[in-house]
C-alpha positions as CSV (number, residue, x, y, z in Angstrom):
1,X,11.8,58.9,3.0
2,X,13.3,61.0,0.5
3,X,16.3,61.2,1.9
4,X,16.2,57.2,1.8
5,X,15.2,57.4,-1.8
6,X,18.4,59.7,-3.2
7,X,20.9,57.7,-1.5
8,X,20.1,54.5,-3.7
9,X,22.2,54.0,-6.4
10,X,21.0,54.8,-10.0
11,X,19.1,51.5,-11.9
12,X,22.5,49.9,-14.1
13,X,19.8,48.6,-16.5
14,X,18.0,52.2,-16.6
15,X,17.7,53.1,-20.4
16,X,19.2,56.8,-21.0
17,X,18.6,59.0,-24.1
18,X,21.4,59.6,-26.5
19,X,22.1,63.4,-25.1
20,X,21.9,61.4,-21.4
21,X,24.4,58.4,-22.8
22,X,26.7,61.1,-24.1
23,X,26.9,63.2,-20.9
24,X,27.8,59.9,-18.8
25,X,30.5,59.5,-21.0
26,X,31.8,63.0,-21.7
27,X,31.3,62.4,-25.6
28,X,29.2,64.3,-27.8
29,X,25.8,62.5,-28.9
30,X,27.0,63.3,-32.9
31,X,30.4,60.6,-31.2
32,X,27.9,58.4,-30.3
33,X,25.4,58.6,-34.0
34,X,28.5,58.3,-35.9
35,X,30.3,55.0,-34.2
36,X,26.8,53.1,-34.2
37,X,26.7,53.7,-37.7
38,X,30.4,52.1,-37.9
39,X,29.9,49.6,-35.6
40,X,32.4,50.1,-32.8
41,X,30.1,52.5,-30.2
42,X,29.2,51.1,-26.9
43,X,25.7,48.5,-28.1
44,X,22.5,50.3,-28.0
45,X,18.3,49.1,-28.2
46,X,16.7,50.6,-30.7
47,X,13.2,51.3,-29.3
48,X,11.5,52.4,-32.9
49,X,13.4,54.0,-35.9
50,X,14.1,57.2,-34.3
51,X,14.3,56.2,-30.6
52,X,17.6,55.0,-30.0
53,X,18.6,54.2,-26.1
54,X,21.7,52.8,-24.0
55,X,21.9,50.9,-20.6
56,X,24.3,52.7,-18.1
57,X,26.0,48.5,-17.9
58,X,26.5,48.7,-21.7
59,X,27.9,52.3,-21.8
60,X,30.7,51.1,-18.9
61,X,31.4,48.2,-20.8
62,X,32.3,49.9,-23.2
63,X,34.2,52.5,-22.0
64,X,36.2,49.7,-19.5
65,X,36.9,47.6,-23.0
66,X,38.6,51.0,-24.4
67,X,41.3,51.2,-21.5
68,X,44.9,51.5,-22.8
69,X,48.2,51.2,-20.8
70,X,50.0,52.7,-23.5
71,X,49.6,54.7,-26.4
72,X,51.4,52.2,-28.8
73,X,49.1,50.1,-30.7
């Protein structure tokens, strides 16, 4: 059964922590703190004041919504 159980693939709608969040993306969680304040990080649910989670679908979103083909604007 466990060996059933670890070949699943991981819940897309699982909620991570910030220090989780950041990992998955290769960022640093102070990345993450500082473009939720401007606006432009990957969206977030705020669970309580301090509590501050992301959904794996969100965070590749994101990070697919960033891709470039070149460097020119």
């Amino acid at each position: 059964m466990k060996a059933i159980i670890s070949n699943l693939a991981p819940d897309p709608e699982a909620l991570l922590s910030e220090d989780q969040a950041a990992r998955f993306l290769g960022l640093t969680a102070r990345f993450l703190q500082k473009h939720r304040q401007l606006g432009d990080g990957p969206a977030f649910v705020r669970i309580s004041c301090r509590c501050i989670r992301y959904r794996r679908t969100d965070l590749k979103a994101w990070s697919e919504s960033r891709l470039k083909t070149s460097t020119a604007a």
